[in-house]
N, C-alpha and C positions, 0 to 999 in steps of 0.2 A: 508754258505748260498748263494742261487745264486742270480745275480743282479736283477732280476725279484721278488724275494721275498724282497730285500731289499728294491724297489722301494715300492713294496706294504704295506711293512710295516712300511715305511715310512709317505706312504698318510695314512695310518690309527692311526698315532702317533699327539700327538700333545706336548705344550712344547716349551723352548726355544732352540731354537739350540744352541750348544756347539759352540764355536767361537776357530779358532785358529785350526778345526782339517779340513780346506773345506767344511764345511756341509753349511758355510752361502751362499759361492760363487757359491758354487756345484747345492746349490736351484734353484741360482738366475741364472744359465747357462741354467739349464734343463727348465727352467720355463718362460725363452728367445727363449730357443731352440724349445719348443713345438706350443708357438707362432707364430715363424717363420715358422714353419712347416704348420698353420693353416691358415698363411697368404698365403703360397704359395699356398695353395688349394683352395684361395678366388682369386688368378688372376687369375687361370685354370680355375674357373667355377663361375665367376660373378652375373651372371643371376639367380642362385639359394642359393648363399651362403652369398650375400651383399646387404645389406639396400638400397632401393634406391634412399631416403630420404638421406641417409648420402652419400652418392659415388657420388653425386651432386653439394656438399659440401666442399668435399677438392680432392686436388689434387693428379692425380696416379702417377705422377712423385716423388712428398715428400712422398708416401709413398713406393716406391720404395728404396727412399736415409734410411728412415725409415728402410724398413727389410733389405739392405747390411750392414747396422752399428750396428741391431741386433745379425745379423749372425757374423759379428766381434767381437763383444765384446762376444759372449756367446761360440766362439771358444776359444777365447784369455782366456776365466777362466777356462773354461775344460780343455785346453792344459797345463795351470799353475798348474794347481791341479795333471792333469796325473805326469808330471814331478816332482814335489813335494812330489808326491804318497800320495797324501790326498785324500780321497775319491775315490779312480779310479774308481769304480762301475759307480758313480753318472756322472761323468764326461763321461765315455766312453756310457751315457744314450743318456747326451745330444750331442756327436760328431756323434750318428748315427742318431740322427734327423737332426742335421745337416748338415749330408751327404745327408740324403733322400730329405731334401729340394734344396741342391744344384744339386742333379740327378733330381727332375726335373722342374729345371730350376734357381731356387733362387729368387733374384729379378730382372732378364730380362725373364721372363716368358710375351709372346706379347699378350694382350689386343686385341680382336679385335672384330667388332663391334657384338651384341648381342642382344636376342627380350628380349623387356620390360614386362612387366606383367606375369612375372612366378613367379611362388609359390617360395618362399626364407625363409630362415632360417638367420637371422642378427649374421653371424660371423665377420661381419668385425666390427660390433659395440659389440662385445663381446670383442674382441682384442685389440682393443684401448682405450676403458674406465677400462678393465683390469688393463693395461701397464699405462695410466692414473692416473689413483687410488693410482695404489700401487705408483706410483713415486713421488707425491704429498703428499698420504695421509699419508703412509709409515714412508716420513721423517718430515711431521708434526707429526704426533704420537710420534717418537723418541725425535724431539725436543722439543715437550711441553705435555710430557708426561703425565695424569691423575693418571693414574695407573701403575708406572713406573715397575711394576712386571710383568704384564700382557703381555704376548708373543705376536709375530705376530700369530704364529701356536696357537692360546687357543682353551679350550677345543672345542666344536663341530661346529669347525670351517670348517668341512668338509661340514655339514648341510646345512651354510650359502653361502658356494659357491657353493654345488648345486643348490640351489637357483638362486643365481648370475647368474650360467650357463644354466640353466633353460630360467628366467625370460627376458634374452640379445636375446637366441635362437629364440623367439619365440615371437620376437619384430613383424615379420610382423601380425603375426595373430592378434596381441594386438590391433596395429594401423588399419588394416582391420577391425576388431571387434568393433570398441571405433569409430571411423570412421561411421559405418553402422549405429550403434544405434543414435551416436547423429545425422545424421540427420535423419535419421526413426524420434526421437522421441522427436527434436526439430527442424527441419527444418520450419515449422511453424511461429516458432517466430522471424525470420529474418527478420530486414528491411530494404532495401537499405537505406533510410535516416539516418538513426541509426548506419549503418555501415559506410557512405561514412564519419559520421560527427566522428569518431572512428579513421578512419583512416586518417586522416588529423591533429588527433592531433599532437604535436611535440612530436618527438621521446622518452625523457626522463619524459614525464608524461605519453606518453602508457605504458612505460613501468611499472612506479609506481602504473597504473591503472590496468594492465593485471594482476600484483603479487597479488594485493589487493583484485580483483575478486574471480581469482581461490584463496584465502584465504579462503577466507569469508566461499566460496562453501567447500574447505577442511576441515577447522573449524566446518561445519555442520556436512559433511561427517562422520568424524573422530569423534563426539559428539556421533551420530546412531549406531557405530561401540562400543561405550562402554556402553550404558545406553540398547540399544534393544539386549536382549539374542542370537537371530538367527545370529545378524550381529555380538555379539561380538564373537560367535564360530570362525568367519572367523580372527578375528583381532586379537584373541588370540596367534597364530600362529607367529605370527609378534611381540609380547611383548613377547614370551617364550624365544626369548635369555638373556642369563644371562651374558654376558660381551659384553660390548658395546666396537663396534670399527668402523673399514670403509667399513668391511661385515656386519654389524649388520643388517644397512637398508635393505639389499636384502632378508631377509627371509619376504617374503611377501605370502601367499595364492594366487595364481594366477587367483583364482574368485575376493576377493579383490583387485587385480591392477584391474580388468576391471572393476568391478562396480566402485572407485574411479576415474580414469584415463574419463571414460562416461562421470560422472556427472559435473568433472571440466572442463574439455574441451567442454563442450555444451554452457556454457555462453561464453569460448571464442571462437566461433564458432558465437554463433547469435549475437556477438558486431563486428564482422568482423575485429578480430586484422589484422595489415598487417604480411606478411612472418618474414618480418626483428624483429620484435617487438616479432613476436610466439619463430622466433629462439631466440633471446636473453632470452626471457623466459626459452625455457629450456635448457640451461646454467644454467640459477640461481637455479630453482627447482634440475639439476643435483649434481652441487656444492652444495646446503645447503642440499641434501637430505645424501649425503655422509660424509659430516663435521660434521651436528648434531648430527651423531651418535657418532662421532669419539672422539676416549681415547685421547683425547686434553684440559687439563686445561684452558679453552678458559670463559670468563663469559665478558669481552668488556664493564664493567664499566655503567654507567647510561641507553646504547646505548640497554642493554638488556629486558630493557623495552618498546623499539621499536620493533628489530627485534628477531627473533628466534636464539639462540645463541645453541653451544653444553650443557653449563650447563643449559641450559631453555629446553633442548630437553630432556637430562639425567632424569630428574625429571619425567618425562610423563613415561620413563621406570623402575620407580621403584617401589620396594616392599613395600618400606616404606610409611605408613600412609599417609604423607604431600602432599605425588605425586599422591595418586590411584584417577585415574580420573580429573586429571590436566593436563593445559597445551598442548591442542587438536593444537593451529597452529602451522602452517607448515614455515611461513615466517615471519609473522609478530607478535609480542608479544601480541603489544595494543590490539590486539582482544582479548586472554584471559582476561586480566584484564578490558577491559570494560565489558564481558559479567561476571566479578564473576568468573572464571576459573584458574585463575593465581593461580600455588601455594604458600605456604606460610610455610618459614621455617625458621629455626634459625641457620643451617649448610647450605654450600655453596654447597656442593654434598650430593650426597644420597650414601647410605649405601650399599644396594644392588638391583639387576636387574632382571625383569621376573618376571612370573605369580603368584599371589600368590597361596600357595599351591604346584607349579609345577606339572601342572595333564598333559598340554600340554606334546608326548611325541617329543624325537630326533627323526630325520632322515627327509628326502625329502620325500617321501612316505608316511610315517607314518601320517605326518602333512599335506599332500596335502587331505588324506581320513580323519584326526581328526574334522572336522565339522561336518562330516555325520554323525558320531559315538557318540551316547549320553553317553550310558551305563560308568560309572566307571567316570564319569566328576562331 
C-alpha cells in the first residue's frame, strides 16, 4: 500500500492506537509537523492568515522559540521511528513537511510591516488552541479518565474536527458578523454612565459580573434552543455527538455560534466591560467550554452546585430521561437550580450520549444542511 493511501486510511480510521509499534509517536510528529508547516505559512502571509485580535496579544518572538522547538521535537520522533523502522511511512510524512517548512524559511521567516484590515482566515488561532487543547486536555483526559476505554481517535471524530477546523477558520467572519449585529441591534442601549460606573469596578467582581451576565443570557439562549422546534433543529447538531470528550464542544451549527455568540456579547457590549475584563472572559468561557465536555471524572464536591463542572455538563448531553432538557448553564450551576433546571438523579453519570432516536446524521456537511431538511426527522 502506498504511504498516501496509508495516510488516508489512517484519517478515515478511528480506535485506539496500538502502542509499542510508532503509531502514537508517528501521530504526534505528523500532527507537530503539519502545524509547523501552517505556522510557517502564517509568518509569510500575516495579513490574511492571522487573527488580529490574537497577534496583539502575544509575542512573535515566543512564537518563533515555539515553532524551532516544534520542528525539533517532531524531527527527533520521525528520525527515532525511521531508525527503529516503526512506522517509516508515517515518519518519512512528517520529515517532508518538515523539510518544506525549513525550505521556506522555518522559524526565521522576517515579519515585516503589513496593511491592517484585510479579509483573514484565523490560522494562527486554529494552531494554537489546537496545540493547546490537545496538551492539556489530552493529559487530563488520561489522567482522570471517565471512560477509561474511550480512545483519543473515537468514533466520528473526524466530524468533530471538521468542525474545530471550520469553526477556528472562520473566526474573522464570526467577530465581524457578531460585531455588526450587536451594534446594529443594540447600540442603542449604551450609556456612558452605565458604562464608566462598569468599568471602574475592581477587577475580580467585573469579572464575577461579566460571567454571570453572559450566563444568565446563555442560560436563555440555550433554554430557546430546546423548547422552540426551529431553534432546536440548529442545537440538535451539537447534542448528536455520542462520546463526549475535548472535540465534543466543537460540533456546533455555525448559524448557532452566531446567533449565540450576538445575543451574549450584546449585554457585554452595552455594560461597556473593560478590554482586560472581556479578555479574561474568554479565557474562562474557552477553558470551561472545552473541560465540560471533556471524558474527565471531575464532579468538585459541594462546589458543583455553583459552578458548571464536566459531570454537570455530561448530564445536559444525555439520552437518558434525568438529563433531556437539564442543565442549560454554561458557567454557573445556581442558575439551573434556581430556575427548576438542575437535573436530578441517583447515579453520578449518565449512561449514554446524543439525540434521542439518532435522526441527526454524521459528517460536516451533512449537519451543516440538517436544519433546512425536515423530511425523515
Amino acid at each position: 500500500m502506498k504511504p498516501i493511501d496509508k495516510l488516508n486510511r489512517l484519517a478515515e480510521s478511528h480506535g485506539a492506537l496500538q502502542p509499542g509499534k510508532g503509531m502514537v509517536s508517528g501521530v504526534i510528529a505528523l500532527t507537530l509537523a503539519v502545524l509547523c508547516f501552517l505556522g510557517v505559512l502564517a509568518f509569510h502571509f500575516p495579513e490574511y492568515l492571522t487573527t488580529p485580535q490574537l497577534r496583539n496579544s502575544y509575542s512573535v518572538e515566543a512564537m518563533r522559540l515555539l515553532l524551532f522547538w516544534s520542528l525539533v521535537l517532531a524531527g527527533a520522533m520521525a528520525l527515532f521511528n525511521i531508525v527503529m523502522s516503526r512506522t517509516r511511512w508515517l515518519a518519512l510524512a512528517a520529515f517532508v513537511l518538515i523539510g518544506l517548512s525549513l525550505a521556506l524559511g522555518g522559524h526565521k521567516v522576517p515579519v515585516n510591516d503589513f496593511a491592517d484590515g484585510t479579509p483573514y482566515i484565523g490560522l494562527d488561532w486554529f494552531i494554537l488552541d489546537l496545540l493547546g487543547s490537545t496538551l492539556i486536555f489530552v493529559f487530563i483526559e488520561k489522567l482522570f479518565a471517565l471512560r477509561k476505554e474511550q480512545p483519543v481517535f473515537r468514533a466520528e471524530w473526524q466530524t468533530d474536527f471538521h468542525h474545530f477546523i471550520v469553526n477556528h477558520m472562520i473566526v474573522g467572519f464570526v467577530l465581524l458578523a457578531t460585531n455588526l449585529l450587536v451594534h446594529k441591534m443594540f447600540g442603542w442601549a449604551a450609556k456612558d454612565g452605565v458604562r464608566a460606573w462598569v468599568q471602574d469596578l475592581p477587577f475580580p467582581i467585573a469579572i464575577v459580573l461579566i460571567v454571570l451576565v453572559a450566563d444568565l443570557v446563555q442560560y436563555s439562549t440555550h433554554r430557546a434552543y430546546h423548547e422552540v422546534p426551529v431553534l432546536w433543529r440548529l442545537h440538535a447538531v451539537h447534542h448528536s455527538v455520542k462520546s463526549i470528550d475535548l472535540l465534543a464542544g466543537s460540533r456546533q451549527h455555525i448559524l448557532e455560534l452566531l446567533i449565540t455568540r450576538t445575543l451574549v456579547l450584546a449585554p457585554i457590549f452595552v455594560l461597556g466591560f473593560s478590554k482586560e475584563v472581556i479578555d479574561t472572559y474568554i479565557v474562562i468561557v474557552g477553558f470551561q467550554a472545552v473541560f465540560n465536555h471533556a471524558n474527565v471524572s471531575v464532579r468538585l464536591g459541594p462546589l458543583r452546585y455553583v459552578i458548571v463542572t464536566p459531570n454537570f455538563h455530561h448530564w445536559h448531553h444525555s439520552q437518558d430521561d434525568e438529563g433531556i432538557d437539564r442543565n442549560y448553564a454554561a458557567h454557573f450551576a445556581f442558575i439551573d437550580h434556581a430556575f427548576g433546571t438542575a437535573h436530578r438523579a441517583d447515579r453520578p453519570w449518565p449512561d449514554r450520549y446524543g439525540v434521542v432516536g439518532d435522526y441527526v446524521p454524521n459528517g460536516f456537511s451533512e449537519q451543516l444542511a440538517f436544519p433546512f431538511r425536515w423530511k425523515g426527522s
